[in-house]
C-alpha positions, 0 to 999 in steps of 0.5 A: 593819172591816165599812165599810172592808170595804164601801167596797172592795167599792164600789169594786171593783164600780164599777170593775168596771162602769165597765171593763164599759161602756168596753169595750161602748163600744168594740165599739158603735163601727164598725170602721175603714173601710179608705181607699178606694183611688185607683189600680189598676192591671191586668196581663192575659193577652189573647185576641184574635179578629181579621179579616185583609184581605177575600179572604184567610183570614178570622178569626185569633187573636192571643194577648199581654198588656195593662196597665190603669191607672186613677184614681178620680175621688174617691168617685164612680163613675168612673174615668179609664183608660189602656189598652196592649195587645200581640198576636200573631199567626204564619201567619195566610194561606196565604202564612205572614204574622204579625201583631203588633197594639199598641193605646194607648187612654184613656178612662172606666171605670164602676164598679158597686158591689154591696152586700155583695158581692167582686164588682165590674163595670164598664163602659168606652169608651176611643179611640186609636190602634193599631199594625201590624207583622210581616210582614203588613204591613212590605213584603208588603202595600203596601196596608197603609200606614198600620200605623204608627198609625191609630184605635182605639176599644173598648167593653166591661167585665168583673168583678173578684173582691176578695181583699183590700183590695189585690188583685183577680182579673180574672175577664173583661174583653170588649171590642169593638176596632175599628181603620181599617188599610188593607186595601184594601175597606173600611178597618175591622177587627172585633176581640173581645178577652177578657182576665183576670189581677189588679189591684193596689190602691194 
């Protein structure tokens, strides 16, 4: 009886301890890393401070939208990136005209990656051509004749906040947008462009 009593006590211990090291195994392994994603895509409101034709009022804002998609070249650093954006502008001279500015550009994207951190910066160079129309440009100003399409070419970055593995806040993105719209002096148009919303992981 005392033996039967002890073998199952055995028993019971080396069950015991072989449940303890199964489960001190399987909290040793590392947690399953999330695949990384390939594409993103970025839906943004855009603030844009611009620069009408020489002699006229200077300096007005634009306000619209702009959508970013990327794609990660596999498990590097950069991304290849194709950018449209939209901006309007009402009354921007004494004579009342308005403005409506689209941009379709591609390019490449840096991407920072800080240890142990949401916060995620890059750095991007994206060239293409810019579109002009609203009344500044359709009739009133004849100078402007190529609003149809002419270059446009941006430098900038920002930071994008994560929240989950899917989805980012853009905190800011700036940018320097140039453009070549004839305006009579010296064909070349300054633009900043400011830009924040969110960005959808895929």
């Amino acid at each position: 009886m005392r033996i039967g009593i002890k073998i199952t006590f055995f028993l019971l211990s080396a069950m015991a301890v072989l449940s303890t090291a199964q489960a001190l195994a399987q909290l040793a392994q590392p947690a399953a890393t999330p695949a990384q994603p390939r594409a993103d895509l970025a839906l943004d409101y855009t603030y844009m401070r611009s620069n009408a034709p020489p002699g006229d009022c200077g300096c007005f804002n634009l306000n619209g939208g702009s959508a970013t998609f990327g794609w990660h070249i596999g498990q590097s650093h950069f991304a290849l990136v194709g950018d449209v954006s939209v901006a309007e502008a009402g009354k921007i001279s004494s004579n009342g005209y308005g403005l409506t500015l689209s941009t379709f550009t591609a390019g490449a994207r840096y991407q920072f990656r800080l240890a142990h951190s949401p916060l995620h910066p890059f750095g991007q160079i994206l060239a293409g051509a810019a579109h002009g129309s609203g009344s500044l440009v359709d009739g009133q100003n004849p100078s402007v004749s190529n609003s149809g399409g002419t270059f446009a070419g941006s430098a900038g970055g920002g930071v994008d906040l994560n929240i989950t593995h899917r989805l980012s806040i853009r905190l800011v993105e700036a940018d320097y947008l140039a453009t070549t719209f004839n305006n009579g002096d010296n064909d070349h148009q300054n633009n900043l462009r400011l830009s924040t919303g969110v960005v959808f992981h895929f």
